[in-house]
Residue, then its C-alpha position, 0 to 999 in steps of 0.5 A: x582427445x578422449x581424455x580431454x573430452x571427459x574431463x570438459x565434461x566432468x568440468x560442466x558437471x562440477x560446475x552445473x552441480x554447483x550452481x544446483x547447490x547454490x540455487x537451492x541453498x538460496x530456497x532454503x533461504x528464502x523459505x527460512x525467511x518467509x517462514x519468519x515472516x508469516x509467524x512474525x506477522x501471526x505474533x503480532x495479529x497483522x492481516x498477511x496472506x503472503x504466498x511464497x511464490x508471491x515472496x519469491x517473485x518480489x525478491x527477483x525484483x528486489x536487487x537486494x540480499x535475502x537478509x535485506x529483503x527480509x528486513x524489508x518486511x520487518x520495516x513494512x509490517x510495523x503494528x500501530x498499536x495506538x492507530x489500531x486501538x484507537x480505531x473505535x474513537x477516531x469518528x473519521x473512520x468508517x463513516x459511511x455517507x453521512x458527516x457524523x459530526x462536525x468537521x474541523x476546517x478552521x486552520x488548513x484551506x483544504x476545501x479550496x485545495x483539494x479535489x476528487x481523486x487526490x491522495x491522502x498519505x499519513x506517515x502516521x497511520x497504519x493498518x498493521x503497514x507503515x504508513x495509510x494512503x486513502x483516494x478523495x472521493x470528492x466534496x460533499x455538504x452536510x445538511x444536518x451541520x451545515x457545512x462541506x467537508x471532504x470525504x475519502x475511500x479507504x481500506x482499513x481494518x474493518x474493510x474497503x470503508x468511506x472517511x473523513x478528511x478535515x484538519x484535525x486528521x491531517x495532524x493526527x497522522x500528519x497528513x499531506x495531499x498528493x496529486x497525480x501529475x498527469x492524470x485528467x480530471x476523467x482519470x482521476x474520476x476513474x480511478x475514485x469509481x474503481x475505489x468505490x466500487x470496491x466498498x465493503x470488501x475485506x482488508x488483507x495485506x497480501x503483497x500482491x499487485x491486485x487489479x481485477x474489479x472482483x479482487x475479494x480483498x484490498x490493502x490501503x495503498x493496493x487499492x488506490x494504486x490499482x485505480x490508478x493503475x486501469x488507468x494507465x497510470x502506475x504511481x508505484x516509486x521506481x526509486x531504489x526505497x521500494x518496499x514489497x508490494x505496493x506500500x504508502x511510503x512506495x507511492x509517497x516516493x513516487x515522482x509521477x505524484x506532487x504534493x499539494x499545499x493547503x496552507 
């Protein structure tokens, strides 16, 4: 009996010491992987402040291998350099309260279409992150050109800025418009009076899922996700293509969101 017992207790030793081993060569891994991540991100002047506890916490939500999750990353933090260089040029950026120059609407009807609270997805945009999402802070008149045009609220390089939507921008970054689907007219409001609360923050890519009104910094898609989010709403995809953190493409994915035509 006592044989018996020492060796059952030998066997849970062996066993726990195993799973022990396996738990830490996992953080190994883990801490390897978000090493390369950080100096990845360094190399190429990419805005992260990822903490490993953040990093750890999306990967028990991943479902996937370290090597997966970590290419993940790579796909997310892809430099646009010719978004990024051309910031300067781009006049819908950063454009404050007044209509800079004259809007371009002479192909697309997005006056009629579109309205307050409404997202803008660009597959082509990027702010050191695939893909740019930007909230629709409403339609304004120009008294200087004449004319209305739709204004946006967004988090760029230069910070939690206000911009410009028109025609020639939706073929830049080959833009589309998303509409909450269940979202009211008040919540939508909400969610672009929490956006424009947040001007003149910084940008930074953190990977967290921010919501508090005092959060010192915003990425692009964070910070619509999260006017959205106070609302009740969570317009983050469920799908399996869920990147880390709250992504352009993950809200693009969402099925809560319908794509609005302005042909």
């Amino acid at each position: 009996m006592l044989v018996f017992t020492v060796l059952l207790i030998n066997q849970t030793l062996v066993a726990s010491a195993a799973e022990n081993n396996e738990v830490t060569e996992q953080e190994n891994e883990l801490l390897a992987a978000y090493e390369r991540i950080i100096e990845y991100s360094e190399r190429l002047n990419i805005p992260v402040d990822l903490s490993f506890d953040t990093f750890v916490e999306e990967f028990t939500e991943c479902g996937c291998t370290i090597s997966e999750y970590e290419n993940l990353y790579y796909d997310t933090l892809k430099i646009n350099r010719t978004t990024r260089s051309s910031i300067g040029s781009k006049w819908y950026y950063d454009t404050g309260e007044a209509l800079p120059q004259k809007a371009n609407y002479s192909k697309y009807n997005l006056i009629s279409n579109v309205k307050k609270g409404d997202i803008l997805y660009e597959s082509k945009g990027g702010f050191g992150i695939t893909g740019h999402i930007a909230i629709v802070e409403g339609i304004y008149y120009s008294s200087i050109y004449k004319q209305y045009y739709i204004r946006v609220v967004e988090a760029i390089s230069s910070g939690v800025k206000r911009g410009v939507l028109d025609d020639d921008r939706i073929d830049d970054k080959d833009g589309s418009i998303l509409r909450v689907s269940s979202a009211t007219s008040s919540k939508m409001s909400l969610a672009v009076s929490f956006c424009v609360g947040q001007l003149n923050k910084n940008y930074m890519i953190d990977f967290k899922k921010d919501t508090s009104a005092t959060e010192k910094d915003w990425y692009c898609s964070e910070l619509v996700w999260a006017g959205y989010y106070i609302q009740g709403i969570d317009i983050e995809t469920t799908g399996l293509y869920n990147e880390p953190g709250i992504t352009p493409r993950d809200i693009n994915n969402s099925t809560r969101l319908a794509e609005i035509s302005f042909n």
